[in-house]
C-alpha positions as CSV (number, residue, x, y, z in Angstrom):
1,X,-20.5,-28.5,0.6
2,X,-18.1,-30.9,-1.9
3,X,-16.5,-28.0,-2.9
4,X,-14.9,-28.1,0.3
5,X,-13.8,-31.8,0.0
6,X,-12.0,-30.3,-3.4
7,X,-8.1,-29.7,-3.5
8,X,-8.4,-27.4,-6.2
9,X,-10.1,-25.3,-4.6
10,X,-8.2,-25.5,-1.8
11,X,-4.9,-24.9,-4.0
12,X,-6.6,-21.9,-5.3
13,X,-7.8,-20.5,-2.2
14,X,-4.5,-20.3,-0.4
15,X,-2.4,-19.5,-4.5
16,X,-4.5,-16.5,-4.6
17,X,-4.8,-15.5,-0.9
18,X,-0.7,-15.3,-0.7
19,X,-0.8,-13.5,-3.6
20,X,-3.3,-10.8,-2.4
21,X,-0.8,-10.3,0.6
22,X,2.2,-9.9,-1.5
23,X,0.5,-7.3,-3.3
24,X,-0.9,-5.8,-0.3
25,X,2.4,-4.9,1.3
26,X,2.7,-1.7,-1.1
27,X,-0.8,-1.2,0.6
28,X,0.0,-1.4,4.3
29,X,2.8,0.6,4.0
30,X,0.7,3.4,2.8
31,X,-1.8,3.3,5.3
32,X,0.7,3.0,7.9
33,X,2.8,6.2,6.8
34,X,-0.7,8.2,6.8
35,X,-2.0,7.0,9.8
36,X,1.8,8.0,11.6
37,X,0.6,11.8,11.5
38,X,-2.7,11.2,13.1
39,X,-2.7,11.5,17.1
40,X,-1.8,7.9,18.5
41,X,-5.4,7.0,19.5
42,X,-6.9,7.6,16.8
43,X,-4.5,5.5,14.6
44,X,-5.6,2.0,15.3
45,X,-9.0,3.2,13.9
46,X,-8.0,4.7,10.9
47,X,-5.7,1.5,10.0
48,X,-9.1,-0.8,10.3
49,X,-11.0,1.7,8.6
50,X,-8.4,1.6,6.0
51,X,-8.4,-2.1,5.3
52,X,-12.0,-3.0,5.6
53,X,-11.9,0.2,3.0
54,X,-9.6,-2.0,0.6
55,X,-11.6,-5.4,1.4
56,X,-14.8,-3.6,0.4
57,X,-13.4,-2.2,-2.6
58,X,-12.2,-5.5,-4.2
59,X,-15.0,-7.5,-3.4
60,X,-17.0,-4.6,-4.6
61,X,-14.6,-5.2,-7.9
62,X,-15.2,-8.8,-7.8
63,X,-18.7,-8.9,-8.1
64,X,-18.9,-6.2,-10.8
65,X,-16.5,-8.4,-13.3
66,X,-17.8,-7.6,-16.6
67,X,-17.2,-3.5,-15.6
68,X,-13.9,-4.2,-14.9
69,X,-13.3,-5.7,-17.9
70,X,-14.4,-3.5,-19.9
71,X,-11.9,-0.6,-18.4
72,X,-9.4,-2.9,-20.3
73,X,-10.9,-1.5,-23.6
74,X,-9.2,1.5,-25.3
75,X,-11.3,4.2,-24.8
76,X,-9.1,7.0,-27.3
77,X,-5.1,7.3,-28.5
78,X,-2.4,9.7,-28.3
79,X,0.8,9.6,-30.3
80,X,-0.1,5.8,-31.0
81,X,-0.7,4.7,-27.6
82,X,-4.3,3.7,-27.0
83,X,-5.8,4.5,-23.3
84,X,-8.0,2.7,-21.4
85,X,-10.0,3.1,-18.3
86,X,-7.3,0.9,-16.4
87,X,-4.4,2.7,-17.9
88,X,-6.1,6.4,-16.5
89,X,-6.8,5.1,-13.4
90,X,-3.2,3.6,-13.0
91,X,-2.0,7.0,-14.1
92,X,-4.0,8.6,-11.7
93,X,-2.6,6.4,-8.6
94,X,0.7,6.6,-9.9
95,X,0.9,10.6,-9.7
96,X,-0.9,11.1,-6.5
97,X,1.9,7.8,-4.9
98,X,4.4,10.2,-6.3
99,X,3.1,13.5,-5.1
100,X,2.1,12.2,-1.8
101,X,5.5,9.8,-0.9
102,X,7.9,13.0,-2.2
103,X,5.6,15.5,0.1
104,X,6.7,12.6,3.1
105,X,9.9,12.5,2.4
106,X,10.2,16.3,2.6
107,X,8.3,16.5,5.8
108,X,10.3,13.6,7.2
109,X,13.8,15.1,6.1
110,X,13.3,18.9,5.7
111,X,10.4,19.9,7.8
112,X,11.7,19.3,10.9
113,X,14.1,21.9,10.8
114,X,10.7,24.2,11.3
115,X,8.8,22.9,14.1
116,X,7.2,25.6,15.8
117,X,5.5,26.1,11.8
118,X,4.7,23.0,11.8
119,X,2.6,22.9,15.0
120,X,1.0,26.2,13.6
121,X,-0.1,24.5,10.5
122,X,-0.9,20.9,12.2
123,X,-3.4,23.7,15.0
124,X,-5.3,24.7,12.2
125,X,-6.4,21.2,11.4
126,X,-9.5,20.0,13.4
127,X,-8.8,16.9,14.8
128,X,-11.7,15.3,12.2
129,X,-10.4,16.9,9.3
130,X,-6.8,15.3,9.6
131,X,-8.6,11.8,10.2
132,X,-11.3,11.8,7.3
133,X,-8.7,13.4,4.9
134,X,-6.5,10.3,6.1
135,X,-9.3,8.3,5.4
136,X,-9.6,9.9,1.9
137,X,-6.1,9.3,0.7
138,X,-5.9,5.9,1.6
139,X,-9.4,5.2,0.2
140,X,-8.5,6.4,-3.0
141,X,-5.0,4.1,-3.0
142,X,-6.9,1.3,-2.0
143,X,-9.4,2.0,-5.1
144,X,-6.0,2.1,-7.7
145,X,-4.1,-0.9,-6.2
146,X,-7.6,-3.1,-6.1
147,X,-8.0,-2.8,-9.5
148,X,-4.3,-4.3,-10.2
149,X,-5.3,-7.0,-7.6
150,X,-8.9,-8.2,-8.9
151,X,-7.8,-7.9,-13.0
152,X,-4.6,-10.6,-11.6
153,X,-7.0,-12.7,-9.3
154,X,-9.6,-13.2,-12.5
155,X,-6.4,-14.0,-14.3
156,X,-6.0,-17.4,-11.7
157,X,-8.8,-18.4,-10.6
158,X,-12.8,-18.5,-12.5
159,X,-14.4,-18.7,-9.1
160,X,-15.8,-15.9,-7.4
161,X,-16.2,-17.5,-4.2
162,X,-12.7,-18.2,-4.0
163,X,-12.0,-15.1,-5.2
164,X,-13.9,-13.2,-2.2
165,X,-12.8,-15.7,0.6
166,X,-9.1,-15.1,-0.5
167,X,-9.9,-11.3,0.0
168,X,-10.9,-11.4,3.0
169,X,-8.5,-13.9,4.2
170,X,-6.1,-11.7,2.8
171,X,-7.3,-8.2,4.6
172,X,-7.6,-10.5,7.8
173,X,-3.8,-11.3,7.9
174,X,-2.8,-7.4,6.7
175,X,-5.0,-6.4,9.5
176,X,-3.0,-8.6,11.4
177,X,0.4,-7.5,10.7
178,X,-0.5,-3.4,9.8
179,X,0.1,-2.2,13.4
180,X,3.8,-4.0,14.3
181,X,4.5,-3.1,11.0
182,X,3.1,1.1,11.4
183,X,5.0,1.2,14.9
184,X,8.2,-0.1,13.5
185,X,7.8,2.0,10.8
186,X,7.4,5.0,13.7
187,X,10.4,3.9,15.6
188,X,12.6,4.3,13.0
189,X,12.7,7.5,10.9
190,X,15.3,6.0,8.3
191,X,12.7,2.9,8.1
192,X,10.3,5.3,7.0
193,X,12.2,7.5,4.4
194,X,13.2,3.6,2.8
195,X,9.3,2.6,2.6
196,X,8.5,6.1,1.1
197,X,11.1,5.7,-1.2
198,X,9.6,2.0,-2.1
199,X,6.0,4.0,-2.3
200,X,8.3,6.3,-5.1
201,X,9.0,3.4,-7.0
202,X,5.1,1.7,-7.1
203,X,4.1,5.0,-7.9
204,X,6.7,4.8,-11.1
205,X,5.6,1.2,-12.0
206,X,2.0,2.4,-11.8
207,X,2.4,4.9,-14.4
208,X,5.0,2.6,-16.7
209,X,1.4,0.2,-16.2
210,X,-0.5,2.7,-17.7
211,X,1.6,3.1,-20.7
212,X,1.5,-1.3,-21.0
213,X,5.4,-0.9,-19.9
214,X,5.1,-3.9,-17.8
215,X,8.2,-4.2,-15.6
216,X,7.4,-7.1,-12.7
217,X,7.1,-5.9,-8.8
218,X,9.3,-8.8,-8.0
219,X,12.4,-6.6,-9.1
220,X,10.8,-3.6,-6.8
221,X,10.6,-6.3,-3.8
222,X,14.2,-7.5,-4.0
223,X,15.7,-4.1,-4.2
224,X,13.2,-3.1,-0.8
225,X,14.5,-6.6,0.7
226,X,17.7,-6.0,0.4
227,X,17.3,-1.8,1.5
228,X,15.6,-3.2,4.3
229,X,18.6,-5.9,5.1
230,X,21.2,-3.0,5.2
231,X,19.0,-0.7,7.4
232,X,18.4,-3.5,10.1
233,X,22.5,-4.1,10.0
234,X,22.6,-0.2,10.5
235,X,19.9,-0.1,13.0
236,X,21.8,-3.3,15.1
237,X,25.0,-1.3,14.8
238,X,23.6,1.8,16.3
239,X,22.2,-0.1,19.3
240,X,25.2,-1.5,19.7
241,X,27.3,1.8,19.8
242,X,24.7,3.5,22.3
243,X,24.8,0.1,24.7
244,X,28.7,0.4,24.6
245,X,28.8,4.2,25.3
246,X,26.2,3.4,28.2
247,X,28.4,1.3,29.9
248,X,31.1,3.0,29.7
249,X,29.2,6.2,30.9
């Protein structure tokens, strides 16, 4: 127990457990645009069953450190670049982010001019289908954005005890904030087309990763901040006009 009594490990700990949530916020987002489409009881479920997924997968990560290292190897090269296991998994994440936040942000701004279709297409979906295809998607995320998390957290700290108590700390406070953050999210349609629009951009540095064009996600967060700031002045504004018109009516 004196590693307890240790403020390095303490340091570490809560270093690396911030971190983890930082980089999980690309990560809630996703699950929380998914699990939007799913009927609202089910939802709560799939969010848990999506962030124990992720807490499994990068403890799973953790503990197999020398594989993980190894993906860092090149593996073959084309036109001069050489790939690696990392780089065509990163690749991999980056195109299915791209393909799945554009199909969103098509069924958020187009699709809704077709209802009634819609409703046709959503009827021929059983119920368990929608959920463990749900499931699916945000298992394989997880999978590509644990990978970038475990390969920094061996980076900071050599202990793997830290390692996996700053996971699950981490997971515990995402699990935390998912569902404020998934109804907000549902409230507000141009909140939504903004974090799919973010998801665009992960899925762009993602690939940019896989071709060691390393641009930092700090410049991806400030440019989201700042979307974000505008949209809440827009959203006050519009509450503000519909309270004035109500009085007035």
């Amino acid at each position: 127990m004196e590693f307890l009594t240790d403020p390095n490990i303490w340091i570490a700990f809560f270093m690396l457990a911030a971190l983890e949530i930082v980089l999980g916020i690309d990560n809630i987002i996703f699950i929380s645009i998914l699990v939007g489409r799913l009927p609202a009881e089910k939802r709560d479920v799939a969010r848990r069953l999506g962030l124990g997924f992720a807490m499994v997968s990068r403890i799973g990560l953790l503990f197999s450190l020398a594989w993980v290292m190894t993906l860092t190897q090149p593996l073959f090269t084309v036109i001069g670049q050489k790939i690696s296991g990392r780089d065509l998994i990163l690749l991999g994440g980056g195109l299915f982010l791209l393909y799945k936040a554009s199909h969103e942000i098509f069924m958020e701004v187009e699709a809704h001019q077709s209802d009634e279709v819609a409703a046709g297409a959503t009827s021929t979906q059983t119920g368990a289908t929608l959920f463990w295809g749900t499931i699916v998607q945000i298992g394989v995320v997880d999978i590509v954005f644990s990978l970038d998390s475990v390969i920094t957290a061996v980076g900071m700290v050599d202990n793997i005890n830290v390692m996996v108590a700053a996971v699950i700390a981490s997971v515990g406070v995402m699990l935390f904030a998912a569902k404020p953050i998934g109804d907000f999210v549902d409230r507000h349609p141009s909140i939504k087309v903004l974090a799919l629009a973010f998801l665009t951009m992960v899925g762009t540095l993602l690939i940019a990763e896989a071709f060691d064009v390393h641009v930092p996600k700090a410049y991806v967060y400030v440019a989201m901040l700042f979307s974000l700031g505008v949209e809440a002045l827009n959203i006050r504004a519009r509450a503000k006009r519909q309270t004035l018109e109500e009085e007035k009516a």
